[in-house]
DOMI-385046 format. One record per atom (N, C-alpha, C, CB): atom name; x negated, y, z negated; residue in three letters. Coordinates in steps of 0.001 Angstrom, whole numbers, padded with zeros to 6 digits. Glycine has a CB too. Example, Ala and Ser with C-alpha at 12.3 -4.5 7.8 and 13.67 -1.06 7.14 Angstrom:
! DOMI-385046
{node 'N' {-013190 -005690 -007800} 'ALA'} {node 'CA' {-012300 -004500 -007800} 'ALA'} {node 'C' {-013200 -003300 -007800} 'ALA'} {node 'CB' {-011308 -004473 -009046} 'ALA'} {node 'N' {-012850 -002250 -007080} 'SER'} {node 'CA' {-013670 -001060 -007140} 'SER'} {node 'C' {-012900 000030 -007870} 'SER'} {node 'CB' {-014084 -000598 -005725} 'SER'} 
! end
This chain:
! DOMI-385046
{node 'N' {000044 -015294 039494} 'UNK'} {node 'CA' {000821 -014150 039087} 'UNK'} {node 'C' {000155 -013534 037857} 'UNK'} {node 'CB' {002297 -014548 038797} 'UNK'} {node 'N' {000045 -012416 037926} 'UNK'} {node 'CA' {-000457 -011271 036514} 'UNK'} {node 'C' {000595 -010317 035986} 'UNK'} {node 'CB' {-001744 -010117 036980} 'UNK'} {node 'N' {000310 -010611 034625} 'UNK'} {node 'CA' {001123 -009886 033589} 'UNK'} {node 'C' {000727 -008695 033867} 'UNK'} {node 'CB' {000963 -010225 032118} 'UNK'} {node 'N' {001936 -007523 033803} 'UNK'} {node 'CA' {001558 -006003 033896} 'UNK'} {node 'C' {002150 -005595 032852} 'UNK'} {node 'CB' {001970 -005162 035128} 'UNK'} {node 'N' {001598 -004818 031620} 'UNK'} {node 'CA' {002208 -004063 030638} 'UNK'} {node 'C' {002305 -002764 030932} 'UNK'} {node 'CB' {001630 -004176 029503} 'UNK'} {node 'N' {003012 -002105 030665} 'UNK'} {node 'CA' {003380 -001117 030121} 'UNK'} {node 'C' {001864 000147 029704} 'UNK'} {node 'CB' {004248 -001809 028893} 'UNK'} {node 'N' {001179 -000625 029255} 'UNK'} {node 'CA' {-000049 000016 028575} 'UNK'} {node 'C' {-001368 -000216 029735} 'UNK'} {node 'CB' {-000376 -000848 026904} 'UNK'} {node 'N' {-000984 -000848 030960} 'UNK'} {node 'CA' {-001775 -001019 031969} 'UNK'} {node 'C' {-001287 000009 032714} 'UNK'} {node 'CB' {-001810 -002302 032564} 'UNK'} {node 'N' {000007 000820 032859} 'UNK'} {node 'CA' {000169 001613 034187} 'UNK'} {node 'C' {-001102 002655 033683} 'UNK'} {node 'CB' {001987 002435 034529} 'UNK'} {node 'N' {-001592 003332 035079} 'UNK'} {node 'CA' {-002384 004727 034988} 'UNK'} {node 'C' {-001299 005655 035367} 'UNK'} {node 'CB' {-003778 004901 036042} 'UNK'} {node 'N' {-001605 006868 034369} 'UNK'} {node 'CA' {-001062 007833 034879} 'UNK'} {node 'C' {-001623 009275 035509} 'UNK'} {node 'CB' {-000377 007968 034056} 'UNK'} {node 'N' {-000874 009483 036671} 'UNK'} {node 'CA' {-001559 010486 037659} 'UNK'} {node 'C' {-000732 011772 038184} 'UNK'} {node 'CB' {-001962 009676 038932} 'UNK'} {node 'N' {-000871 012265 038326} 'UNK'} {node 'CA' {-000196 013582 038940} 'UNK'} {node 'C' {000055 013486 039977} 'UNK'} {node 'CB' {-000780 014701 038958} 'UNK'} {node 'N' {001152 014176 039887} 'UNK'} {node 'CA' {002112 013915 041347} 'UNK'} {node 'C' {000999 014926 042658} 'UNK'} {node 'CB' {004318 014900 041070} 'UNK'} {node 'N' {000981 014283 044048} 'UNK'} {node 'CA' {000242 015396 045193} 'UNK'} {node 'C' {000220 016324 044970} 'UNK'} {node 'CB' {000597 015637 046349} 'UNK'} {node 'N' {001653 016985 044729} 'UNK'} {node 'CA' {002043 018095 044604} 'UNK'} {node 'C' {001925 019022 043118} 'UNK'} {node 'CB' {003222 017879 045050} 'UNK'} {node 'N' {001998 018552 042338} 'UNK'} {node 'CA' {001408 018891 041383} 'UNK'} {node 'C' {002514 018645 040277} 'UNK'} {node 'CB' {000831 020212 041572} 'UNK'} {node 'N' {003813 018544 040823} 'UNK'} {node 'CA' {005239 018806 040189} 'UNK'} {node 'C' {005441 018076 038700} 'UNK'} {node 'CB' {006435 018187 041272} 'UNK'} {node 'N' {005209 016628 038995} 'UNK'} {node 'CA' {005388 016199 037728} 'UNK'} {node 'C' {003924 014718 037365} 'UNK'} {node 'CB' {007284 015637 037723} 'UNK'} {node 'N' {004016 013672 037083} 'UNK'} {node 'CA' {003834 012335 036705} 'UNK'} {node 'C' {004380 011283 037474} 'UNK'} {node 'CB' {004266 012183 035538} 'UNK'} {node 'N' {003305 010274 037529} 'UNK'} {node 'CA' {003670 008778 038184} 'UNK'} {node 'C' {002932 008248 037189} 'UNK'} {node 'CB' {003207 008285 039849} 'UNK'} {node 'N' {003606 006963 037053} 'UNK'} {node 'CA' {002839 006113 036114} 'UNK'} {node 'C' {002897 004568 037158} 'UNK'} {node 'CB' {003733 006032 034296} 'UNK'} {node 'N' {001449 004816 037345} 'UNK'} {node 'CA' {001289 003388 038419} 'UNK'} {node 'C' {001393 002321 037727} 'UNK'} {node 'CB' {-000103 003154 039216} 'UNK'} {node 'N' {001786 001198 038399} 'UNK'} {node 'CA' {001898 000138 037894} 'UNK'} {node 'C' {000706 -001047 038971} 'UNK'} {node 'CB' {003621 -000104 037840} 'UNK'} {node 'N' {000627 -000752 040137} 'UNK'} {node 'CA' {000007 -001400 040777} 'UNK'} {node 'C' {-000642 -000798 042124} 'UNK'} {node 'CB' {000738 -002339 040875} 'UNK'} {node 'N' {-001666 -001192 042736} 'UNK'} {node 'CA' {-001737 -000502 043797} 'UNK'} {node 'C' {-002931 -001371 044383} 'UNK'} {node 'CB' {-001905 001073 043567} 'UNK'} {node 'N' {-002902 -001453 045906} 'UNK'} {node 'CA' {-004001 -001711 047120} 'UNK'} {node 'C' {-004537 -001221 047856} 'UNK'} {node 'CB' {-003878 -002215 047807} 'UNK'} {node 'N' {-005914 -001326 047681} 'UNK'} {node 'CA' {-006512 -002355 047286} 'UNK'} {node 'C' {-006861 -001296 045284} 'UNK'} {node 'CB' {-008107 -002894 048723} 'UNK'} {node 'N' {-007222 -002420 044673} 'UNK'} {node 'CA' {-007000 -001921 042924} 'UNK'} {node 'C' {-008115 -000229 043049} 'UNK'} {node 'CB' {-008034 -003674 041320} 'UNK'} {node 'N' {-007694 000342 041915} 'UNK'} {node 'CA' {-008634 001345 041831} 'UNK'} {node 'C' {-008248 002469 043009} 'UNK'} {node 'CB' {-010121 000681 041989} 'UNK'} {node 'N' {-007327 002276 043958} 'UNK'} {node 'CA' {-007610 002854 045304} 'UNK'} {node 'C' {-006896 004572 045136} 'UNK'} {node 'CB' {-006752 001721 046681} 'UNK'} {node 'N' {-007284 005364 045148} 'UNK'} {node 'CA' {-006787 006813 044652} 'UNK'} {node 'C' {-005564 006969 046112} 'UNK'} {node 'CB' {-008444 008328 044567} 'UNK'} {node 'N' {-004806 008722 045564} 'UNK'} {node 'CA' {-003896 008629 046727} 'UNK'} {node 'C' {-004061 009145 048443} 'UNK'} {node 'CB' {-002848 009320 046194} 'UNK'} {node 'N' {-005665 009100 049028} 'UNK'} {node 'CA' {-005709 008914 050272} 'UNK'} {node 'C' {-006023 007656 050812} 'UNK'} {node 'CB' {-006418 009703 050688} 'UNK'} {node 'N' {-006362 006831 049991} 'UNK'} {node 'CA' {-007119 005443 050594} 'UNK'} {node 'C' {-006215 004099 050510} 'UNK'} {node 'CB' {-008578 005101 049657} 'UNK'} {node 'N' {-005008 004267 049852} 'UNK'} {node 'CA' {-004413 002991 049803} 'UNK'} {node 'C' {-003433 002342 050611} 'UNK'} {node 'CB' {-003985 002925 048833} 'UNK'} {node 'N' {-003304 000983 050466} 'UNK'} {node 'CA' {-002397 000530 051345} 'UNK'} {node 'C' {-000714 000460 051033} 'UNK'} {node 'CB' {-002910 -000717 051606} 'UNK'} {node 'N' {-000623 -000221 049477} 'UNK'} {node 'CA' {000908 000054 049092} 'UNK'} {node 'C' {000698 000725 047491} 'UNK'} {node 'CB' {001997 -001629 049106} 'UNK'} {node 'N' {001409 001026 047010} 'UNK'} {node 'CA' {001688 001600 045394} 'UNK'} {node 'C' {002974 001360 045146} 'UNK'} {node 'CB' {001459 003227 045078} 'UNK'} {node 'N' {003320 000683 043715} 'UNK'} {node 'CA' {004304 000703 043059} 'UNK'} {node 'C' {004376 001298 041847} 'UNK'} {node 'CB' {004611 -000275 043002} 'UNK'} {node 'N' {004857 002236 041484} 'UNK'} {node 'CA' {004457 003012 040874} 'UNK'} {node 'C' {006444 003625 040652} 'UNK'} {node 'CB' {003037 003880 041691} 'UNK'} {node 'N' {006029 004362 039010} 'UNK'} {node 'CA' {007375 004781 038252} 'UNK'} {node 'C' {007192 006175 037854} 'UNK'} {node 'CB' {007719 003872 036898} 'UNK'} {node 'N' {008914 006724 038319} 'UNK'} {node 'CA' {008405 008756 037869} 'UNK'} {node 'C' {009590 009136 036987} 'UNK'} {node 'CB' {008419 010276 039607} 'UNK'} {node 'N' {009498 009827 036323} 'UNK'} {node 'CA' {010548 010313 036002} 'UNK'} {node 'C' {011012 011724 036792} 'UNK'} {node 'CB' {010407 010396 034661} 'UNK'} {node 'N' {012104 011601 036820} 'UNK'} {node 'CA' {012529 013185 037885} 'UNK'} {node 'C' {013465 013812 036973} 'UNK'} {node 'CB' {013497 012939 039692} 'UNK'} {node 'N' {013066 015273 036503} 'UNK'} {node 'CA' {014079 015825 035900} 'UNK'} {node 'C' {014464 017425 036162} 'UNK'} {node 'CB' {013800 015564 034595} 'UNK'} {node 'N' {014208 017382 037591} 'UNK'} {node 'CA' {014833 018681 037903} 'UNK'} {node 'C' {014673 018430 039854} 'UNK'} {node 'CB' {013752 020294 036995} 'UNK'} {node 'N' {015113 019438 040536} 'UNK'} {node 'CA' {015403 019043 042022} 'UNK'} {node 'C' {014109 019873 042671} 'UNK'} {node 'CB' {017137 019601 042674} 'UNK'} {node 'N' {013250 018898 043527} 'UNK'} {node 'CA' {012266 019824 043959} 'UNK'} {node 'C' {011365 018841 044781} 'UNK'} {node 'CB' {011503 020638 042709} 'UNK'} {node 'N' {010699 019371 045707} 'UNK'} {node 'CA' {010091 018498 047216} 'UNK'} {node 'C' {009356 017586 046795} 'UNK'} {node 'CB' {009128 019291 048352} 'UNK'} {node 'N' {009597 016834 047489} 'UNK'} {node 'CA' {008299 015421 047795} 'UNK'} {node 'C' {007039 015856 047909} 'UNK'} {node 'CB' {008415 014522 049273} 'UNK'} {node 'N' {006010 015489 047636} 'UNK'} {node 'CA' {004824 015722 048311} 'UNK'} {node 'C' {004474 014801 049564} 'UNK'} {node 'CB' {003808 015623 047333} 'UNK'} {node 'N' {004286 015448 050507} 'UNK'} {node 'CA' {004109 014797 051961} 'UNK'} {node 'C' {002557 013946 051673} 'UNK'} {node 'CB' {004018 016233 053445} 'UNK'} {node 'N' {003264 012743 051849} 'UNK'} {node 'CA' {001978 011539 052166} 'UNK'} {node 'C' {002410 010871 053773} 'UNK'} {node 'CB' {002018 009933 050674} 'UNK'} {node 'N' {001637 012054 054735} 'UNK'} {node 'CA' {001466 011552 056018} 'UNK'} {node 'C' {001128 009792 056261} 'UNK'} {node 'CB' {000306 012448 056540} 'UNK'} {node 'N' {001902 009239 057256} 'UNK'} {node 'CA' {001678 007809 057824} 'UNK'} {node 'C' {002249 006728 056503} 'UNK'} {node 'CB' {-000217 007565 058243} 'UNK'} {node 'N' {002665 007249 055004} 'UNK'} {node 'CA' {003056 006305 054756} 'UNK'} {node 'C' {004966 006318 054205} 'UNK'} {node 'CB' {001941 005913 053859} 'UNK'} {node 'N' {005524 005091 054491} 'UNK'} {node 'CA' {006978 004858 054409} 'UNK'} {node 'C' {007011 004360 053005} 'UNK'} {node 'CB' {007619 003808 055539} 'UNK'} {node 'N' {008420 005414 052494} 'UNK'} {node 'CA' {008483 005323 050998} 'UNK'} {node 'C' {010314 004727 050629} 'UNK'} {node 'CB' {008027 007176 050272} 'UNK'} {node 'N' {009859 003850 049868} 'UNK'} {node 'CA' {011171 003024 049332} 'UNK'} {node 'C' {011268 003968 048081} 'UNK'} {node 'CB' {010968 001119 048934} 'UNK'} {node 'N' {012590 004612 047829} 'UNK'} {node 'CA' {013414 005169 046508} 'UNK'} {node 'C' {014458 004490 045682} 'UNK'} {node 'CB' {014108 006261 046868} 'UNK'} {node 'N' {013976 003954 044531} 'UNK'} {node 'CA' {015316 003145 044148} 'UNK'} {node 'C' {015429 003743 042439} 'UNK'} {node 'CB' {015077 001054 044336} 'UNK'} {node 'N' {016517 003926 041719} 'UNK'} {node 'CA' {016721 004102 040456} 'UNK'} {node 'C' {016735 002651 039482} 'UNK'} {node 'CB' {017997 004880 040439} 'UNK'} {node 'N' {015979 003144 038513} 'UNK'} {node 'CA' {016107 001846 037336} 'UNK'} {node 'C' {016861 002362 036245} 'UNK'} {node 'CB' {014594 001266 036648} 'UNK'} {node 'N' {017082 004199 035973} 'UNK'} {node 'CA' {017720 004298 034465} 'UNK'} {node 'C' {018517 005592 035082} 'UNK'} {node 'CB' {016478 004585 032840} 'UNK'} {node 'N' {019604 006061 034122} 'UNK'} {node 'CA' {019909 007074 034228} 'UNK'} {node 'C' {021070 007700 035610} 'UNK'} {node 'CB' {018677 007485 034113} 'UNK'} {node 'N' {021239 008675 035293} 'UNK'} {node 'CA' {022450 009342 036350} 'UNK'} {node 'C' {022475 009349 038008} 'UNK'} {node 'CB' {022485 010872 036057} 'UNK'} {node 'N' {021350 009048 038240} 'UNK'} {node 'CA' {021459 008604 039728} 'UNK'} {node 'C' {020480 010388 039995} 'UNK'} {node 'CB' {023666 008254 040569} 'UNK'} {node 'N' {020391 010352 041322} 'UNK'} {node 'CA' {020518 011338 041946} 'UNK'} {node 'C' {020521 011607 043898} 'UNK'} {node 'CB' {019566 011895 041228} 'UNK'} {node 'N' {020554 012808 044393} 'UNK'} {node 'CA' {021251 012497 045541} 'UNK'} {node 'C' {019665 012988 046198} 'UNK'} {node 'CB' {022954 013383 045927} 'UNK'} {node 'N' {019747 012284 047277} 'UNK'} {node 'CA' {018647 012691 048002} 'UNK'} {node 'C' {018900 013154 049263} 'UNK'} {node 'CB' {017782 011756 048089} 'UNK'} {node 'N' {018185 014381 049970} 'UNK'} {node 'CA' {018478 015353 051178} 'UNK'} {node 'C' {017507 014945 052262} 'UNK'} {node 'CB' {018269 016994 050798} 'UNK'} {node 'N' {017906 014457 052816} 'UNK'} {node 'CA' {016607 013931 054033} 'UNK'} {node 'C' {017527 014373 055322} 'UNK'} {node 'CB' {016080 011766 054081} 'UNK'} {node 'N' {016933 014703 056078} 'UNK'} {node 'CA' {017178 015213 057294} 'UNK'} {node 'C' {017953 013831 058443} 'UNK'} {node 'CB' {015577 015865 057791} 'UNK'} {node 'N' {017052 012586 057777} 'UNK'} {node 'CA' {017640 011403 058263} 'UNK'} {node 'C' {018794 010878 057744} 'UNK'} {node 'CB' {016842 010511 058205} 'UNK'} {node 'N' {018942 010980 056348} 'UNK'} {node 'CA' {020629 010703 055475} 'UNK'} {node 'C' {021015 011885 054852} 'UNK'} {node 'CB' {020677 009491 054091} 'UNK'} {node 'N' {021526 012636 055511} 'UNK'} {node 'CA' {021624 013597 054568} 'UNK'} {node 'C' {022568 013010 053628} 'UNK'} {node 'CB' {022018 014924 055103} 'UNK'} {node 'N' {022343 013293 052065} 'UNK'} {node 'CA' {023572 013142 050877} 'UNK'} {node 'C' {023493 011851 050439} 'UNK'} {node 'CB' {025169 013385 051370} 'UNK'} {node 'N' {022150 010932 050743} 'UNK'} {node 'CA' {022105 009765 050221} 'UNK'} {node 'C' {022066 010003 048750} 'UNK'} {node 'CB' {021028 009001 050754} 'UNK'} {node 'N' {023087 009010 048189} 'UNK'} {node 'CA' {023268 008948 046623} 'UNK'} {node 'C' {022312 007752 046499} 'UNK'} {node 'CB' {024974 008674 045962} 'UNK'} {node 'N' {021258 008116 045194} 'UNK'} {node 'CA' {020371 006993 044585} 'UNK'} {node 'C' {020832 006707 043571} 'UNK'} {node 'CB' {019055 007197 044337} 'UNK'} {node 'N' {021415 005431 042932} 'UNK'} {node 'CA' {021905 005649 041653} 'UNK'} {node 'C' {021090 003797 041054} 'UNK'} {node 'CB' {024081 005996 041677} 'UNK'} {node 'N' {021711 003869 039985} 'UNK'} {node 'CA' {020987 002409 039283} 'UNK'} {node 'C' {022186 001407 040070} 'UNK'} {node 'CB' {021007 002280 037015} 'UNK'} {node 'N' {021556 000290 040902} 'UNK'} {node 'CA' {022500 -000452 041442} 'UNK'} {node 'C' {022720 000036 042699} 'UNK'} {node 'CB' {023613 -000516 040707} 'UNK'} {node 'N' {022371 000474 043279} 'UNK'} {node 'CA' {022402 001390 044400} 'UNK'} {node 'C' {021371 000567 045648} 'UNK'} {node 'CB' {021772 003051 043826} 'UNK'} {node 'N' {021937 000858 047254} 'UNK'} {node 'CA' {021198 000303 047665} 'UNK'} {node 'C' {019525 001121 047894} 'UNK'} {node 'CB' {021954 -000153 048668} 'UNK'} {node 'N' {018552 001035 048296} 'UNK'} {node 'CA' {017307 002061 048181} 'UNK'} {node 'C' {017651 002832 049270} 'UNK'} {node 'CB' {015711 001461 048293} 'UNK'} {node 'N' {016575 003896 049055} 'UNK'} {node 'CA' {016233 004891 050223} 'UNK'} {node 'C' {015245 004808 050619} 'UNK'} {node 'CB' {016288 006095 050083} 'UNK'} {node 'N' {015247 004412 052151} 'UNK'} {node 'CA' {013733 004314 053194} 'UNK'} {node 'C' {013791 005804 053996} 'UNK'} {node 'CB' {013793 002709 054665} 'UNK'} {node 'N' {012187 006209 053734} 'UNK'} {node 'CA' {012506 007651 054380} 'UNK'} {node 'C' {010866 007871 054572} 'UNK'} {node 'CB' {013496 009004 053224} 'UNK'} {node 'N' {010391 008344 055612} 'UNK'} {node 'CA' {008670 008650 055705} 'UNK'} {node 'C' {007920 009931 054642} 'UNK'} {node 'CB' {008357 009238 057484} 'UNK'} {node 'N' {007151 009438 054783} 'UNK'} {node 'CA' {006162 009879 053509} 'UNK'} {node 'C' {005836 011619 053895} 'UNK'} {node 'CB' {004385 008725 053496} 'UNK'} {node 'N' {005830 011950 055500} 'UNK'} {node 'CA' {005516 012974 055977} 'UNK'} {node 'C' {006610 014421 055617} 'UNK'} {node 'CB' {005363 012534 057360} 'UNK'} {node 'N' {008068 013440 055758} 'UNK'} {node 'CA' {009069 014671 055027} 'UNK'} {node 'C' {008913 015221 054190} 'UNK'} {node 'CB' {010086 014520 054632} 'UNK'} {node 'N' {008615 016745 053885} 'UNK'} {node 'CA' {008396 017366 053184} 'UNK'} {node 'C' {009510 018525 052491} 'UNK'} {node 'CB' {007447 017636 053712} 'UNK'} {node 'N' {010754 018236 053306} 'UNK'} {node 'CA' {012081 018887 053318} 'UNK'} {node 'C' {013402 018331 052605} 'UNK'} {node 'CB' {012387 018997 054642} 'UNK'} {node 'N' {012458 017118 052016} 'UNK'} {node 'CA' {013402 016352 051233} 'UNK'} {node 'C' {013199 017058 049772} 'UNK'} {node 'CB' {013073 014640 051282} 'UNK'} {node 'N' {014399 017252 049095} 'UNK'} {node 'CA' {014645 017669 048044} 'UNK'} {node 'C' {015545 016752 046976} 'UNK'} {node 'CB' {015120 018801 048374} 'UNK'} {node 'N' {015405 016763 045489} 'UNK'} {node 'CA' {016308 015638 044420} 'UNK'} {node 'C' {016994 016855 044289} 'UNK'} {node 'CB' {015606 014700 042793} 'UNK'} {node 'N' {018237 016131 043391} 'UNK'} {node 'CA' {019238 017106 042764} 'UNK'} {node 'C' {019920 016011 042171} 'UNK'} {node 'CB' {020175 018153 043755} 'UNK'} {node 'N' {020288 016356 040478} 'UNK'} {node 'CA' {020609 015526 039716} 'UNK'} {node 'C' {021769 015015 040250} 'UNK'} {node 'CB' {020650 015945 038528} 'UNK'} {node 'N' {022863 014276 040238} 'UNK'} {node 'CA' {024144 013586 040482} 'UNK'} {node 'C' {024759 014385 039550} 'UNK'} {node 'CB' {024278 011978 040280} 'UNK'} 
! end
């Protein structure tokens, strides 16, 4: 097992251009966002606005701080994400998914 600080995430720009991710891990290491296999990785979201479509890959949504927010997927519509909440599984290709604060 390896220690991950805080001062190890990289930070990268969202596909889309919208905001920040601050990676924490990713496969295989070094691997940018067409070539990899998984990413765990932390964003802050502070306003409501699309995903960037990452064709072929399935994305887990879960909250760690803050007011929650609701997510619009064509598959749930009105899923609430909140801290304590169960996650949201939804494909990487939706591009019609939109946040909106709680």
């Amino acid at each position: 097992m390896r220690l991950i600080r805080a001062t190890d995430y990289t930070c990268r720009p969202w596909k889309n251009g919208g905001g920040v991710t601050f990676e924490i891990a990713t496969d295989p290491v070094g691997a940018d966002m067409d070539n990899f296999n998984w990413r765990l990785f932390m964003a802050e979201v502070d306003r409501a606005e699309p995903f960037s479509q990452l064709t072929e890959i399935d994305r887990i949504l879960f909250a760690i701080a803050g007011n929650g927010m609701k997510l619009s997927v064509e598959t749930a519509p009105g899923t609430i994400v909140g801290c304590g909440s169960d996650p949201a599984c939804f494909q990487g290709a939706a591009i019609f998914i939109r946040l909106s604060q709680q």
